[in-house]
Steps between C-alpha positions, in 0.01 A plus 500: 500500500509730226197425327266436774453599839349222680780471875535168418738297264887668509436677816391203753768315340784785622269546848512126543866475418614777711301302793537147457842500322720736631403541936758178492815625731736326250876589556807421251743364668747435265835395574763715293492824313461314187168345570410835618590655168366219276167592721544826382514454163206262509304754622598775250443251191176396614379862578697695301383263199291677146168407671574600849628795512390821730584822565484529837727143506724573267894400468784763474546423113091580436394805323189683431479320136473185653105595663185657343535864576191529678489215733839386539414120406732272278509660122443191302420209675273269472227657682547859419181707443491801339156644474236819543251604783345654215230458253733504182376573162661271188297641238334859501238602247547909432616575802194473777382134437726214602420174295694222690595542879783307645380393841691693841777187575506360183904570426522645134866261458290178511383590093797567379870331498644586726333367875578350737330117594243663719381792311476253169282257702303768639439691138364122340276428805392872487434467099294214554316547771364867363338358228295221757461679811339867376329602860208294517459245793788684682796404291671769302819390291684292798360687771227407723314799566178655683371859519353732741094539493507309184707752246651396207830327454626733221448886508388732250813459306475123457752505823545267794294684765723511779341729698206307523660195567464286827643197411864452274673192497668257267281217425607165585580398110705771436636463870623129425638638177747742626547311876695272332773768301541567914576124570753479218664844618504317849672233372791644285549678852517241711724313211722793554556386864713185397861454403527251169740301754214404804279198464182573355367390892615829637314734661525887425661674823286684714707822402443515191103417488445755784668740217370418249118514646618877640563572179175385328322706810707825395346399125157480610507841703668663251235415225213648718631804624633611116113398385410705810618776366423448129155497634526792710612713231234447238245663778299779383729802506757364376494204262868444382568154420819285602602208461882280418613860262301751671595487873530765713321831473751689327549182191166532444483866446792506296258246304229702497689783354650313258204570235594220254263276650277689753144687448536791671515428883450175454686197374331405157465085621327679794101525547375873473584703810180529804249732350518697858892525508573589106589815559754420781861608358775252404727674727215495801506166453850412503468672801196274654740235358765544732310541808302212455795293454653613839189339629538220738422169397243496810330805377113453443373574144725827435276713273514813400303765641457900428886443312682298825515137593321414775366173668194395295177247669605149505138431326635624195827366505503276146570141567829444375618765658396432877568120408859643430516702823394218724764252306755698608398590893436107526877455371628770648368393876436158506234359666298816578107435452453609118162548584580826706695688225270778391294354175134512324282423750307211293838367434639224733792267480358183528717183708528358163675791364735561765635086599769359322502111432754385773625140569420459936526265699259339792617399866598168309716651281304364225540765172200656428382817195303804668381804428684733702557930532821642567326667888447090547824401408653760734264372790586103453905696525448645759317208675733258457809748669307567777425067563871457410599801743296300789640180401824665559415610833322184605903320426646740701298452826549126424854513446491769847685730255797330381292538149422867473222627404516686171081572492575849471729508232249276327229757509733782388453289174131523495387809224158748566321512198520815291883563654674350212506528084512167312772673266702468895390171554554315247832603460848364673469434899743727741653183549575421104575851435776480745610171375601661214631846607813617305338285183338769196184326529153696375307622702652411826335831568103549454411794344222680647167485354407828278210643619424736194493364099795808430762364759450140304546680167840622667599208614441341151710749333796513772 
């Protein structure tokens, strides 16, 4: 999530739902345009709801005030996030030595009144934790971390030493802390699915889960690819910061230039500029701005180099930022070997790392908990099409082919890893979608994935 980068946690749990919950061929078959519509409108209020809500699924009366303006997630809701990439100073001394450094992913809101549940729970954990966990051991403020060759956790600036690090991920206390503001979110959502009128025995539709789950995906994506490019543009070179008021290139120059609260080329919460790049000009830099932004989100380690971007070594690459990258190509092709996207070479994903905790079941039907990745989950699919796609031939040589055999159009069912976006799969069927055709439901039509942290900014802001 936002303030750690270990691949477990938010995204197995949109991996494992876009798998196990939603490769179900379940078709509304209601019997009269009003069921259709009151379908309809479920769907809307349960998506379209204050913590739900996302640009690329968003209803004909959204606008661009109702998402953060450089992600596109729900403005307001329970689990909105708004916080830096970026080393940022709260008090300077003269104006070269920083005294207190808020922490990269620590949101700013959670300090003050007004925050949201999530960035609250995040800034008293955070406050806490600091004062316990200073480095030693590998704990640092609610991170577990580890360094490369043995460097130190903070830099020369009393900073979290990012560059160095090998290992940055949440630590199980905090983890519990803020898994649960999730649960509760998941809850008030799934309350949303019910009519006052139904017996409390009632199940949410199909529909509207499978929406509501696309949804949460588009959320999840979102986050990573703005932080993607957050990241990207505080490289060397360049080193303008963004964030919920600063978004695009262009917002943040008009920051920059502002003067009221900016030190020269730099913004005055901001860390003094790379001793190698000081010299680069604000205007240079807007320029390197733009052109990394146009990056695509598969890119490897943009840097600049000799005043262009260009494709940096994958060695380099700082953790949260390949972390980010690989987020996104597991999302945006499910079931692809996450192994094989270009990374560190001392970094691997571990089977731990990449399962989600899925309820199975053995030949006896008997329910069972495993450990399971989203390439597995695909494979036991697949599997069981092609034994039902038999079955259905065995029948019709049985039955000498007064049964026909379907096998075929079983198969066409099956999905090749990598072919697909969980964003796409989680959301309606071909069959629903049609169900409801001539209904103004959201995102009846999936939006295609950005593939570079501008065209998300523009989608915010549409």
């Amino acid at each position: 999530m936002d303030f750690g980068v270990k691949t477990t946690s938010i995204r197995n749990l949109v991996a494992g739902t876009a798998i196990s919950g939603a490769l179900a061929i379940t078709v509304f078959t209601g019997s009269s345009q009003n069921s259709k519509k009151t379908l309809a409108e479920k769907i809307n209020a349960a998506t379209q709801s204050a913590n739900m809500k996302v640009a690329q699924v968003r209803s004909k009366s959204s606008s661009s005030k109702d998402f953060n303006q450089n992600d596109g997630n729900a403005f307001g809701s329970t689990t909105t996030y708004h916080s830096y990439t970026w080393d940022y100073c709260q008090n300077w001394v003269g104006q070269d030595l920083c005294e207190k450094w808020l922490d990269p992913y620590i949101s700013e809101h959670g300090f003050g009144g007004e925050q949201s549940v999530l960035e609250g729970k995040v800034a008293s954990i955070y406050s806490q934790m600091k004062e316990s966990y200073k480095g030693e051991g590998g704990k640092y403020a609610i991170w577990n971390v580890k360094t490369k060759g043995g460097a130190p956790i903070l830099d020369e600036q009393g900073r979290l030493n990012r560059k160095a690090l090998t290992q940055f991920e949440i630590n199980d206390e905090a983890k519990a802390a803020l898994d649960a503001v999730g649960v509760e979110a998941a809850k008030d959502a799934i309350a949303g699915t019910f009519n006052e009128n139904e017996p409390k025995e009632t199940m949410p539709n199909m529909e509207t889960l499978r929406a509501l789950a696309q949804n949460l995906t588009w959320t999840y994506r979102n986050h990573l690819v703005a932080k993607l490019g957050e990241l990207r543009r505080m490289k060397e070179g360049i080193e303008l910061p963004g964030g919920e008021n600063m978004t695009g290139c262009d917002s943040i120059m008009n920051s920059q230039k502002q003067g009221e609260q900016d030190d020269g080329d730099k913004h005055y919460n901001q860390a003094e500029l790379a001793e190698d790049t000081q010299d680069v000009e604000l205007e240079q830099r807007m320029q390197l701005c733009r052109q990394m932004m146009a990056k695509s989100v598969r890119d490897v380690n943009p840097t600049v180099k000799n005043g262009q971007i260009s494709s940096g070594d994958p060695n380099s690459e700082q953790i949260d930022e390949w972390r980010a990258r690989v987020n996104i190509a597991i999302l945006d092709n499910l079931g692809i070997e996450a192994n094989e996207i270009p990374k560190p070479s001392d970094a691997v994903l571990t089977q731990e790392e990449l399962s989600s905790d899925t309820i199975a079941y053995d030949d006896d039907g008997k329910e069972k908990r495993v450990l399971i990745t989203p390439k597995e989950q695909l494979e036991h699919y697949n599997a069981a099409l092609e034994k039902a796609a038999k079955k259905q031939a065995e029948l019709a040589k049985r039955t000498l082919g007064h049964i026909p055999d379907e096998g075929n159009l079983t198969r066409s069912n099956q999905i090749t890893p990598g072919s697909i976006s969980a964003m796409k799969l989680n959301g309606l069927t071909k069959e629903m979608k049609k169900s409801l055709k001539g209904e103004d439901v959201a995102g009846l039509k999936t939006a295609q994935p950005e593939m570079t942290p501008e065209e998300l900014i523009q989608t915010a802001n549409q």
